[in-house]
C-alpha positions as CSV (number, residue, x, y, z in Angstrom):
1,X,76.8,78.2,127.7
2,X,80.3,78.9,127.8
3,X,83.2,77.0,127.4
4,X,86.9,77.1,128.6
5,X,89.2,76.3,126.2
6,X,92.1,75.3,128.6
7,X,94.8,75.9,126.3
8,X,94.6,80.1,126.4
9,X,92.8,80.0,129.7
10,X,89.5,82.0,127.5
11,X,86.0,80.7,127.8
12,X,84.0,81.0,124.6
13,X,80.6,80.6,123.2
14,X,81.8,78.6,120.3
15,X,85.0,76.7,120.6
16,X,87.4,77.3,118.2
17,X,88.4,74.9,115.3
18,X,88.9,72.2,115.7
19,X,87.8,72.1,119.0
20,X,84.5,71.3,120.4
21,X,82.4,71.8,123.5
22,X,81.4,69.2,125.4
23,X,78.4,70.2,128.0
24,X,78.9,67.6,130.7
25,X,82.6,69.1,131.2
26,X,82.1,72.8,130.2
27,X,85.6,72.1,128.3
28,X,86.8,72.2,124.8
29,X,87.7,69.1,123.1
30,X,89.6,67.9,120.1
31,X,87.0,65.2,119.8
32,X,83.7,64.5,120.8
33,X,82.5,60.6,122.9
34,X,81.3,57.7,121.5
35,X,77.1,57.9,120.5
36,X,78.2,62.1,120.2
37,X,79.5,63.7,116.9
38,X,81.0,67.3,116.3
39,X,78.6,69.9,114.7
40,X,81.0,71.8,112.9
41,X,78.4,75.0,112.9
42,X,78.1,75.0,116.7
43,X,81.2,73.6,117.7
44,X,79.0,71.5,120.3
45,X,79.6,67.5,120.9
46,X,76.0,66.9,120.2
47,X,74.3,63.5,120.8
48,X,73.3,61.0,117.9
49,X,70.1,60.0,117.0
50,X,68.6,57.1,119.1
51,X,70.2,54.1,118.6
52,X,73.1,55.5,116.4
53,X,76.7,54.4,117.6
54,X,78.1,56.5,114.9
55,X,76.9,59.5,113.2
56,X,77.1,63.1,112.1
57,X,74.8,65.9,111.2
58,X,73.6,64.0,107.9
59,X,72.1,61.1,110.1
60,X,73.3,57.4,111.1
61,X,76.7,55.2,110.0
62,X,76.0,52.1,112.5
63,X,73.9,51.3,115.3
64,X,73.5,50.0,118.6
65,X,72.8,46.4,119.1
66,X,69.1,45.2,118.4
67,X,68.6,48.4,116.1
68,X,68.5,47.9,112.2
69,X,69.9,50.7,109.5
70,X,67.9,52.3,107.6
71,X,69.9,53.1,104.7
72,X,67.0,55.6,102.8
73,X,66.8,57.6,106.1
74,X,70.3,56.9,107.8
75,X,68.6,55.9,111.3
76,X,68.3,53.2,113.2
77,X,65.0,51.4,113.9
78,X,64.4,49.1,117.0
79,X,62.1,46.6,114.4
80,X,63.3,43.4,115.0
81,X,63.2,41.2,118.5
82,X,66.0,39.2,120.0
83,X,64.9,36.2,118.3
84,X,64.7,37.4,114.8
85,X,67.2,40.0,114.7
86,X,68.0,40.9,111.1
87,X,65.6,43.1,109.5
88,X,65.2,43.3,105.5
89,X,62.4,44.4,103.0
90,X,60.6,45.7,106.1
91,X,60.2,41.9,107.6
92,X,62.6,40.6,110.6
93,X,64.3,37.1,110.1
94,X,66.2,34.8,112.5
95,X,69.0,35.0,109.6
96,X,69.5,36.8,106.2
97,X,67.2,35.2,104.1
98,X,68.1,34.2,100.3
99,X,68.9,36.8,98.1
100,X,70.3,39.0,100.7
101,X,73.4,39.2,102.9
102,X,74.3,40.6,106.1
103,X,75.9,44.4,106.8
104,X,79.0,43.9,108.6
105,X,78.6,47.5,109.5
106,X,75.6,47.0,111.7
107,X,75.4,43.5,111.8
108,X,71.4,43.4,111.8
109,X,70.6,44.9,108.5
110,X,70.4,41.7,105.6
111,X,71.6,44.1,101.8
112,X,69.9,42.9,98.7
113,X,72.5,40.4,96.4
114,X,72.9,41.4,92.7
115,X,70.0,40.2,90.5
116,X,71.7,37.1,89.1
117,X,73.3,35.8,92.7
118,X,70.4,33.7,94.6
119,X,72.5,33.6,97.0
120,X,75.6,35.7,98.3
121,X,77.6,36.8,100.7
122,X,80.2,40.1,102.4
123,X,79.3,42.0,99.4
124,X,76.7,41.9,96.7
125,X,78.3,40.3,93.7
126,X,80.1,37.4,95.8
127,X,77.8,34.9,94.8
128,X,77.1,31.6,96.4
129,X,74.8,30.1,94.4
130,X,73.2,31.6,91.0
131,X,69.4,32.3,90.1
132,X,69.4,31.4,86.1
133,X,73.0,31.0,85.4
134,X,76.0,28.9,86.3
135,X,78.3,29.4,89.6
136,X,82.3,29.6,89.3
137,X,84.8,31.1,91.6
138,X,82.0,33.1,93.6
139,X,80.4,34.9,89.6
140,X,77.5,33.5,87.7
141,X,78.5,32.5,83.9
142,X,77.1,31.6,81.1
143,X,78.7,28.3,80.6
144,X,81.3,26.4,82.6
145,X,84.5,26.9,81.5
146,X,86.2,24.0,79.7
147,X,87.3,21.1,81.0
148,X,84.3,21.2,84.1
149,X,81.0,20.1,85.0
150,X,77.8,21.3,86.2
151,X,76.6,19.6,89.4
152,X,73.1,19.4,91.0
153,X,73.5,22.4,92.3
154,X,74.2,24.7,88.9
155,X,77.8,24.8,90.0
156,X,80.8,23.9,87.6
157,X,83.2,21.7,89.3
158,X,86.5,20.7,87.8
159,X,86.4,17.3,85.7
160,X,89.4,16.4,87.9
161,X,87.6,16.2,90.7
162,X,84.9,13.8,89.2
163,X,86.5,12.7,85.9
164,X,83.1,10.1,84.6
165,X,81.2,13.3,84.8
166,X,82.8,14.7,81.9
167,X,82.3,11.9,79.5
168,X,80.2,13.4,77.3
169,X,79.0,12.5,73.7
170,X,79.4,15.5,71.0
171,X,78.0,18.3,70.9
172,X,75.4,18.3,68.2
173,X,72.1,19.4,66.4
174,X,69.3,18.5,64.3
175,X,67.1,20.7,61.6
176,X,63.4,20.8,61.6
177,X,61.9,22.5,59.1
178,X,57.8,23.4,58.8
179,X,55.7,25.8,57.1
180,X,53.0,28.0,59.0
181,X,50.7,30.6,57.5
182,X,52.3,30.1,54.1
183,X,55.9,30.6,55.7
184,X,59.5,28.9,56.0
185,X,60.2,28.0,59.5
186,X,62.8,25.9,61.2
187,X,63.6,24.3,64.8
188,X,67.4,23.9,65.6
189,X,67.7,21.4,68.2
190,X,71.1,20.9,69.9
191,X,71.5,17.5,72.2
192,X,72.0,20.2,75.3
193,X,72.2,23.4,76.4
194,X,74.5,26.1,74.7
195,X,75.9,29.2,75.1
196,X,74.9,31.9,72.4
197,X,72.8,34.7,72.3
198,X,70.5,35.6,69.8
199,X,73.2,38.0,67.8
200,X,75.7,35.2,67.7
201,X,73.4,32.6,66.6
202,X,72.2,34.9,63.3
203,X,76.1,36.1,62.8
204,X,77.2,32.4,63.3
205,X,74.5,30.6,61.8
206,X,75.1,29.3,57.4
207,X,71.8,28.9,55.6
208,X,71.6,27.8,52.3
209,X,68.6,27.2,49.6
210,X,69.3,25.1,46.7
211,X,72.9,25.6,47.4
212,X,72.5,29.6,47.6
213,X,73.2,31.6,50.2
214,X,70.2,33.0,52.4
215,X,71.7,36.6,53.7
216,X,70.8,37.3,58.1
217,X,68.6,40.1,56.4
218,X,66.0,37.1,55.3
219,X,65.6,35.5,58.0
220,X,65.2,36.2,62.0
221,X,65.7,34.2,65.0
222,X,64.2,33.6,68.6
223,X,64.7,31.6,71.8
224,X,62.5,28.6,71.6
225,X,63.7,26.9,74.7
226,X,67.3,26.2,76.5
227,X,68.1,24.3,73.5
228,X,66.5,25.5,71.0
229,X,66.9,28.3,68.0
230,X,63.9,28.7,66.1
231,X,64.4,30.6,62.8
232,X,61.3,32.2,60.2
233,X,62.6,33.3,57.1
234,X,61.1,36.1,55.2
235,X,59.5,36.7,51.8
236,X,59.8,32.1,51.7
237,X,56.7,31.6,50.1
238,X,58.8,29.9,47.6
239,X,60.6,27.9,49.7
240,X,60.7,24.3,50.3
241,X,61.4,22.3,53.1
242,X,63.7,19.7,51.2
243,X,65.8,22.4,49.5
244,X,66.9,23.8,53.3
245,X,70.6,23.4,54.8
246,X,71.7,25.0,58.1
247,X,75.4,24.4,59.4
248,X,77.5,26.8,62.1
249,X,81.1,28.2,61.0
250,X,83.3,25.9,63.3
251,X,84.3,26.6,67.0
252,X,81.4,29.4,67.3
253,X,79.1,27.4,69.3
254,X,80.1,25.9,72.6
255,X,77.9,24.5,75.6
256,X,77.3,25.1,79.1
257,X,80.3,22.7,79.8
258,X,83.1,24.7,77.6
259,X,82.7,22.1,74.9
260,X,82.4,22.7,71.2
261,X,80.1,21.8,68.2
262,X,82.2,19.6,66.0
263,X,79.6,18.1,64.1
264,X,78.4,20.4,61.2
């Protein structure tokens, strides 16, 4: 088929760049109709897949209403029904269920959140509400910055806004020392939940032994619970449970509320 390319008055085969031929007109055009895109080896407006509203010779950007995007494939898949029109993890929902939020491209397609976001929404990491940690400002922390609270929904909220809530008593913990299978080991129980990892806790933590010095190379410690460090010392079999001091160097250890350890 041939088409006239109105500015020289020449019909071609191929339109020249950056024109392209449309077939309902016969006519060479700088750009190509909506649900069509211009394949630049042809130089034909050629139609998008079904149910694309854009596209190009790679596959789908968006699609029609009542289609979802495949993002793996680029297409557009008529899955889901009028009533439950978003589609993720191959299932259709009557909205984006938790864990996911909705393409604003396509407006169908739910998009997995980030791994620590339960829930989110626009874009991955704008969290809503947090799976393990704590929610500020639309991020999932570790621990509430100073001066807030966490509510009953894992959120911190500012101590302003609910001052009795941040009446707290110290931050403190408690040493319990056993043996097991002829070894030194020891619980350290703080009064709540705090905010160090494993590597701070050894780089933090002061151990002493009849007033000596145990070195981080004698001991190691784990996660017993949310509140609890628990410590098993190596090569102890001379060890007593009596002789056994633990203390933290001061404002190292701080809790889920921004508060520190000031008893020691």
């Amino acid at each position: 088929m041939y088409f006239a390319h109105l500015q020289s008055s020449i019909c071609f085969l191929k339109c020249p760049d950056p024109y392209f031929g449309q077939t309902n007109t016969g006519l060479c055009h700088l750009s190509c109709p909506v649900l069509y895109y211009g394949d630049l080896v042809s130089r034909v407006c050629t139609h998008c897949p079904t149910g694309c509203f854009t596209c190009d010779a790679g596959g789908c950007y968006s699609c029609l209403a009542n289609y979802t995007f495949v993002n793996q494939s680029l297409s557009c898949s008529l899955q889901c029904n009028l009533t439950a029109i978003y589609f993720f993890g191959g299932t259709c929902y009557t909205s984006c269920p938790d864990g996911s939020y909705l393409n604003l491209v396509d407006l169908v397609t739910c998009l997995a959140c980030n791994s620590e976001c339960a829930t989110c929404s626009l874009t991955a990491s704008n969290c809503t509400k947090c799976s393990t940690k704590f929610w500020y400002n639309y991020q999932c922390v570790n621990a509430c910055p100073a001066n807030y609270f966490v509510d009953s929904n894992v959120a911190c909220v500012a101590c302003s806004l609910s001052p009795d809530k941040c009446v707290l008593e110290p931050l403190t913990y408690k040493i319990q020392p056993f043996t097991q299978n002829y070894q030194l080991h020891a619980y350290v129980v703080f009064n709540r939940p705090v905010n160090m990892t494993i590597d701070q806790f050894q780089n933090t933590v002061q151990i002493k032994y009849n007033g000596q010095t145990v070195k981080p190379s004698n001991f190691t410690t784990q996660f017993y619970n949310r509140t609890t460090y628990w410590i098993t010392f190596r090569n102890s079999s001379s060890l007593n449970e009596n002789s056994l001091s633990i203390g933290f160097q001061p404002g190292f250890i701080v809790d889920m509320y921004g508060n520190q350890l000031t008893v020691n």
